[in-house]
N, C-alpha and C positions, 0 to 999 in steps of 0.2 A: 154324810152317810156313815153310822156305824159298823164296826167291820164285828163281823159274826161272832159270839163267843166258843158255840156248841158244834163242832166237827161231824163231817160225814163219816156215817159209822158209828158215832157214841150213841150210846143209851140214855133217853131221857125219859122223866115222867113230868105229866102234866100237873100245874101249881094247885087249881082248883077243883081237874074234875082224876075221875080214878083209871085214867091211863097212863099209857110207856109206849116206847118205839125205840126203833132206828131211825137217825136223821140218812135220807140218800137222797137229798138236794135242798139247797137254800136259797132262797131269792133275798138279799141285799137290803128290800124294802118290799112292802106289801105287790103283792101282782097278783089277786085274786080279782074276782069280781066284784061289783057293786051290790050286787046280787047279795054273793056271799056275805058281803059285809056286815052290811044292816040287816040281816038275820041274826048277829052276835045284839043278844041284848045288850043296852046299852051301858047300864052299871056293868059290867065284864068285859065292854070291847074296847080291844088293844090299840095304842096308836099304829098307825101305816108307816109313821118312817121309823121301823127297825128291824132287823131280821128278821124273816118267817123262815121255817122250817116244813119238810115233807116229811115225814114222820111214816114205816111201814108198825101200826098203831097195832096195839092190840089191850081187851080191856076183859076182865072175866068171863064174859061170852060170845068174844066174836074180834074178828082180825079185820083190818082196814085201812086204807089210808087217811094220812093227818095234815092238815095243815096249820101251823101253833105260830104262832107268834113268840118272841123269845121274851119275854117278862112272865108266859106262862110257862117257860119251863126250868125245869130243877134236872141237874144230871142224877139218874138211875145210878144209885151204890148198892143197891139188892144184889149182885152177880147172879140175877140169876137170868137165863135163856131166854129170848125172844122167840118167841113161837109162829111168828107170820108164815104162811104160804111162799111170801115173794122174796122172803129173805138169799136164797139162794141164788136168785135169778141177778142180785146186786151186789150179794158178800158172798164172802170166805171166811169163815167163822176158823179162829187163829187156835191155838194150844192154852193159849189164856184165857179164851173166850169173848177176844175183841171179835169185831166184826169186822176186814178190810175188803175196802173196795174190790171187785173185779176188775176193776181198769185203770186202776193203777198200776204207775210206770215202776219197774222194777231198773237196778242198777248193777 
């Protein structure tokens, strides 16, 4: 099992198609449905054993959630603002403009 490269909270954009998000949960290896799966055309679909990501997604016209596999994502260097709905309900948008968990353990 690989262990995740992309962090809850970073900003990522997708490799092939014209989205970005917040990752706020990662599954280890694939845990979607069958269903799901083979809906991903076959030229484009990801192997199952590596990171997937939840992604609160957003793309030119409209917010939503993501579920990406980590060979299709690139970390977001645009600094610029995620726009989601549900952002608040997960983060805390920092003085920097990171995004940190709400439940995370402070010290």
């Amino acid at each position: 099992m690989k262990t995740a490269k992309f962090a809850i909270g970073q900003v990522v954009r997708h490799r092939l198609f014209p989205f970005r998000g917040v990752i706020f949960d990662v599954d280890p290896q694939f845990s979607n449905t069958d269903e799901w799966y083979e809906a991903i055309p076959a030229e484009v679909r990801p192997q199952k054993d590596q990171p997937f990501y939840h992604l609160l997604a957003e793309n030119d016209e409209t917010e939503y959630i993501a579920y990406v596999s980590e060979q299709n994502l690139l970390a977001d260097q645009s600094g610029e603002p995620v726009r989601h709905p549900q952002l608040r309900e997960f983060f805390n948008k920092t003085a920097d403009g990171r995004y940190e968990p709400k439940d995370r353990a402070r010290h």
